[in-house]
Structures are given as structure tokens and as C-alpha cells.
C-alpha positions, 0 to 999 in steps of 0.5 A: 815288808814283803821282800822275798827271802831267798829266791831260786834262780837257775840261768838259761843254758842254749847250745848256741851255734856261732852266727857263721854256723847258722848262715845259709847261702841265699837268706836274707834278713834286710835288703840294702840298697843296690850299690854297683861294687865294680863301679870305678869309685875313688877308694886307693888300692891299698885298702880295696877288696879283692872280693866280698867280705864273708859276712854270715847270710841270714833271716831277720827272724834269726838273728833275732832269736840268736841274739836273745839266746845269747843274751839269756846266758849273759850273767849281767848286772841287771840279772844278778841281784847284786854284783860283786864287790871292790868293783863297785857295781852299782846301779846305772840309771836307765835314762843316762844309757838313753842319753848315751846312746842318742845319735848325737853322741854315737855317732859322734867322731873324733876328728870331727872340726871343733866347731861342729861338737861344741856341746860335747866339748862343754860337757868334757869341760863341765865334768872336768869341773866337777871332779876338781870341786869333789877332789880339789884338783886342778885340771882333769883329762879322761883319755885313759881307757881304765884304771890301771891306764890311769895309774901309768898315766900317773906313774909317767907324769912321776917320771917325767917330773924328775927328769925335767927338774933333772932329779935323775937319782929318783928311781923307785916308787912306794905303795901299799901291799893292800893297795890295788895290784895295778898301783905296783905293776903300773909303775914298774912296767914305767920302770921304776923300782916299787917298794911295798909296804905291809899291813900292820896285822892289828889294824891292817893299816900300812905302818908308818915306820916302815914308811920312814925306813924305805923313802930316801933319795931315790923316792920319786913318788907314792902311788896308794889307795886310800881306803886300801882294797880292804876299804879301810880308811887310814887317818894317818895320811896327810902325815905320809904325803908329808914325809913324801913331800919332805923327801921331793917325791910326788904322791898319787891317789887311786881314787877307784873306790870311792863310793864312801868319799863322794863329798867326805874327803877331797884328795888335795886335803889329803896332801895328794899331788895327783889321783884318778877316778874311774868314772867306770864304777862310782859314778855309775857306769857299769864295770864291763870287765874291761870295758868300756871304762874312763880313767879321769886323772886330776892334778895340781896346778903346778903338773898341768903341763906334764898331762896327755893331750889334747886337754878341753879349754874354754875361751870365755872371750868368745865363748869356744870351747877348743882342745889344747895340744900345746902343754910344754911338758906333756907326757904325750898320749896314753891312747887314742883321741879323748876317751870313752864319751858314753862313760864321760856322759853317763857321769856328766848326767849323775852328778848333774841328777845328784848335785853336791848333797846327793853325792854326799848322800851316796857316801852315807848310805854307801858307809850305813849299808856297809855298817848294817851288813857286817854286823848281820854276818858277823852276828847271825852267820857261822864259820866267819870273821872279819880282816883286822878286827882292831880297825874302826875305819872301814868305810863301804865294804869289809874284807871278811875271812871264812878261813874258820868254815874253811878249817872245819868244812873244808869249804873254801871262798870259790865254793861258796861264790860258785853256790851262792850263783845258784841264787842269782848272787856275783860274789868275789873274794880277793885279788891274788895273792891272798894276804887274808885267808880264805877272803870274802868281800861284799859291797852294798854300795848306796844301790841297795836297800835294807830289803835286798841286803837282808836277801843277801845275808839270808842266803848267805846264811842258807849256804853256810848251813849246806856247808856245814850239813853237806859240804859236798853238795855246796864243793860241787856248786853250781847247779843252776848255772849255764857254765859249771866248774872249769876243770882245766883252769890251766888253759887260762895261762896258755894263749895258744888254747884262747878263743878271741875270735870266731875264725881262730874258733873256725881253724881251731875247732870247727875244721877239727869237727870236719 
């Protein structure tokens, strides 16, 4: 069918100087026009510069060529064949980037008069609305920044509940030891005392008899994913939010991976009295390692009033849409002003390209792809197995487990992410801790065909082989990559050796260099 099998791949490799190194005292790349700096203006004395910004002095040419080299070691979604999994990088339209970046919405300001930014308020609202139909919500916000932003969002609408319903006593919150990392540390941070609940080693699912023995009168709330990390599904959920309820306490849905849900499952139905997407991720925005990102967060009626203001209202009388600060309950805000628009708009533009039964169409091909996938690995590729075998429920993407290649090769998962780079490939293993040996996971999502997915497992298969003949071949990978192994990974747990910015990098380095 023509698709190319494995292909090579090796990734440009610049030493790239920081623009600062590059600036030459008197080039110039554009002529501003001509502004009388010491000319008396009404700008207060507090914020006025004593001198120039140090701002780099360079040709046009050069920033050019400087910005194109850097670009050429950015390991982007759209260079990499396929992107990681659990993440959900799926493809992002091109004309929803075009749409973002339009001067009407880049240049869009936030304390701009309601009145003068009515469309993008209606987009806010419009998009609100469609979260409610795809989950039953009742009312959405997107000022969280992420996902773990809107699990605290969640957790202090918990907290909050109590405490006005004068439920003191309702200190601790449940999840789920599969569930996201951040759906124990969000709450606990609020905090709140978090109970973990293991996985049953059969099915992997959490146990409901363990549920039974740690929710008490002290049980504010369950915060869970639903399908786990491990994406597989638990059919017994409504009778969980039902011993939750039973027991007074709130139930919270991270809804982050929901790539195989979209028009399947709707949260309310689950029983679910709040949940969040991140529209950073299904809904076609890519995930930027921490940015940007929109963590839209959806309740029941009856917790309206505990969300973050300002909520986006439509007064239908006289056809106005306005923001609302006035909720009685309100947990306040959780970060500036209303959110990223750009990911709210990329969002607002899919769903209105895929309607109702396009969105259902991702969550079938998301579950087939995922399907065809695990069943080439487990029967074409050796040294593999799969998390939980027992379980039938997975939905679009498997947790795999090399810990057999590991036993017999001494390969582990990172060696054989690190090899698989050398094909153009992002892969990922687990978070931390590792409840499954050596983890491997993949997420076709409905972005690729069986073309691209039959790519992948050729690969796969090709580096399996390298392990098993040459293991340290593959232990040194990559080869082909701009940055090679790490050789201090400690450096990542001090500060004191981080390089955010260019002059920490001046002071640190450079005067070093000097």
C-alpha cells in the first residue's frame, strides 16, 4: 500500500550560540520609527527605565538563520512520526492554528469592555455548551491553565462544599493508585488526607471492597480517572459514586484521557458530580509540555455557585453576553483572568468541524486502532506482554510490560525509547512509580492510520531484534539524535544547576567562559 516500513531518521544538531552571543554593537535587522525617549511623556516614576533595555543588535538575516537552526532541533509533534502516548498527541488541524492566531484573537485583551469582545465571549459560551451535552454537566469554566490546575480546581470546590454545608469532619479524599499522580497530590496539597486504592493484580481494576473499608465520615470526596492511566475501563463505576454519595461525599472525574469516551460515556451518567477535560489534548490542541493548556471544569447544578469567577452568561432578553463574578460560594480564582482562548478556540473549532457523530467517530477509531495495535505486538513482537491480561475493558491504549526483554537482555523501556528516536518515534513508558514492570505504552488515538500503526510495530519489532542480537548497540542509543544520553540526571533534582533563563545562563557560564 506504499507505506514505508522503517524509515531512517537523524535529527539536525546546531551549535547554537544564545542570540545575545550573536549580537554585534550597531547591526541592525529593522528600522523602528524614530521615538524622542527623553521626551517629558506621562509614564509614572515607578515603572520608568533608568536606561535602554539591553536588547540584542542584530540583521534581519540573522535572526532568521538563528531561529530556523533552533527550530531544526525542536523534536515537535509534527516532526516525530508519532507522539507519545497517555498524552494523547494527536493530530491539530492546521486551519484551527490559523484561526488562533488571527489578530482578532491574538490581540485579544483581557480587560478589554465586554461589549467590544461579544464573539469571543459566545464562543466561550457556545463551547461551554458543548461540554455539557458531551458530559451532562451543567456549567463549564476554562480558567484552569492544566490538568492538574483543574484537579485542585475540583479538590477546593470539595473542600469548600463541606465547609459551607458545616461538614467539618470531612477531611480525606480517595483515588485510585492508577489514577493520575496529580489526582492525589492536587487534593493534598488543598489539604486534605488522600487514600489510595490499589489495583486488583487480575483485572487491575481498583477493588471495591477495599472501597468499602476506607469511606467513612470523614470521606469528602473521590477524585479518579475512569479509564485509569492503564485506560482500562471500570464498568463497576456507578456503584462507586454510589457508596460516595451514600456516604455525603463529592465524586470528581479526571476526564484528561478521553480519546475513547467522546459520545460513549457521559460523566453525570457515571454518577460523577464534577469532572474536567483538558482540551489541551482530546480536543486537539497539542500538549506543549506544560503549555499552553485549558483545563475546562464542569459541574452539576447544584455546585454552580462553588466555580471560579468570572463565569461567560448570555442574556437572551437583549442578546449580551457578559461575565458573572457574582457566584455566592465561589472558591474564588484559580489564575488569571479566563483562560488560554487560543486552546478554547482551537476546541470551539473541532467540535463545530466534527459534530456529534464525528466526535463519536474519534472514540471508535481511537478503541479499533488501539485494538489492532495490541494484537500485532503481542503477536509479532518478542520479550513483551500485556498489564492485567484478565481485563477485557481497555479502551484506546494498553499499558504493555517489556520486563520479559528486560530479564533476558538486560534492555530496559528507556533504552528502548531512547533507540526507537533514532526512527523519528516519541515514546513513553509510565509516570513514576512503576506499578508494572518495565511499562510500555502506545496511543494510536484516531490520528493515525493502519499504515502509520503497521510503521510503528515494524520498528518496534526491528529494535526488539537489536536487543536481543546486540543489546549494546540499543543500551547506547540514540544515534541519530541532537542531545544523547544524560549522564548527570541528578542536576535535574538541584535548581541551583537549572537554566531558565539567558542571563542566569550569562552569570553562571559565559562569565565562567571569561
Amino acid at each position: 500500500m506504499g507505506a514505508i516500513k522503517v524509515r531512517k531518521y537523524h535529527q539536525a544538531k546546531w551549535d547554537e550560540p544564545i542570540i545575545f552571543q550573536l549580537s554585534t554593537p550597531g547591526e541592525i535587522g529593522i528600522t523602528s520609527p524614530y521615538f524622542n525617549y527623553k521626551k517629558k511623556i506621562n509614564v509614572p516614576d515607578k515603572i520608568r527605565r533608568d536606561k535602554l533595555p539591553n536588547l540584542p543588535e542584530i540583521s534581519q538575516s540573522k535572526v532568521l538563520g538563528h531561529y530556523l537552526r533552533l527550530s531544526q532541533e525542536t523534536i515537535g509533534g509534527n516532526i516525530f512520526i508519532h507522539g507519545e502516548a497517555t498524552c494523547t498527541m494527536k493530530y491539530n488541524p492546521k486551519i484551527n492554528d490559523l484561526i488562533s492566531r488571527s489578530p482578532k484573537v491574538a490581540e485579544l485583551h483581557p480587560l478589554q469592555p465586554v461589549e467590544t469582545v461579544q464573539g469571543s465571549l459566545e464562543i466561550m459560551y457556545s463551547l461551554d455548551l458543548f461540554l455539557r451535552e458531551i458530559s451532562g454537566f451543567d456549567k463549564y469554566i476554562f480558567q484552569p491553565a492544566s490538568g492538574s490546575q483543574s484537579i485542585y480546581t475540583m479538590a477546593s470546590i470539595i473542600y469548600k462544599y463541606h465547609k459551607v454545608n458545616k461538614n467539618n469532619q470531612k477531611n480525606e479524599i480517595i483515588t485510585t493508585l492508577l489514577s493520575h499522580p496529580s489526582n492525589h497530590a492536587a487534593p493534598e496539597t488543598r489539604g486534605f488526607k488522600v487514600i489510595d486504592i490499589p489495583p486488583d493484580p487480575e483485572t487491575g481494576l481498583p477493588d471495591i471492597e477495599a472501597f468499602k473499608n476506607v469511606i467513612s465520615k470523614k470521606t469528602a470526596g473521590l477524585i479518579i480517572c475512569n479509564p485509569e492511566d492503564t485506560e482500562i475501563f471500570n464498568p463497576k463505576i456507578k456503584e462507586i459514586t454510589k457508596m460516595l454519595h451514600e456516604a455525603e461525599a463529592l465524586c470528581a472525574y479526571d476526564q484528561a484521557n478521553v480519546n475513547g469516551l467522546l459520545g460513549l460515556v457521559r460523566a453525570k451518567d457515571m454518577g460523577f458530580d464534577m469532572g474536567f477535560f483538558n482540551l489541551h489534548k482530546a480536543f486537539s490542541s497539542p500538549h506543549g509540555s506544560g503549555g499552553p493548556g485549558s483545563g475546562a471544569v464542569g459541574v452539576i447544578k447544584d455546585l454552580v455557585e462553588f466555580l471560579p469567577v468570572p463565569t461567560v452568561e448570555y442574556d437572551q432578553k437583549n442578546n449580551f453576553y457578559y461575565l458573572d463574578y457574582n457566584l455566592k460560594y465561589s472558591i474564588g480564582k484559580i489564575r488569571e483572568f479566563y483562560g488560554n482562548f487560543n486552546v478554547i478556540i482551537r476546541a470551539y473549532a473541532w467540535i463545530m468541524s466534527l459534530g456529534e457523530k464525528g466526535l463519536r467517530e474519534v472514540s471508535k477509531i481511537s478503541i479499533l486502532n488501539n485494538a489492532y495495535l495490541t494484537k500485532k505486538i503481542l503477536s509479532e513482537i518478542k520479550g513483551v506482554d500485556i498489564s492485567f491480561p484478565k481485563s477485557p475493558h481497555r479502551v484506546s491504549q494498553t499499558r504493555f510490560t517489556f520486563k520479559k526483554l528486560y530479564d533476558e537482555t538486560g534492555i530496559t523501556v528507556d533504552d528502548l525509547s531512547r533507540r526507537l528516536a533514532d526512527f523519528g518515534f516519541h515514546t513513553y513508558s509510565s509516570h513514576h512509580p512503576w506499578v508494572i514492570p518495565e511499562p510500555f505504552s502506545y496511543e494510536p488515538v484516531e490520528t493515525y492510520s493502519k499504515d502509520e500503526i503497521d510503521e510503528f510495530i515494524e520498528t518496534l519489532k526491528l529494535v526488539v531484534k537489536e536487543a536481543y542480537e546486540n543489546p549494546k548497540f540499543v543500551k547506547n542509543a540514540p544515534y541519530q539524535s541532537s542531545i544523547h544520553k544524560l549522564k548527570d540526571l541528578e542536576m535535574l533534582n538541584d535548581y541551583k544547576k537549572w537554566i531558565p533563563t539567558w542571563r542566569i545562563y550569562f552569570d553562571r557560564y559565559l562569565k565562567e567562559i571569561k
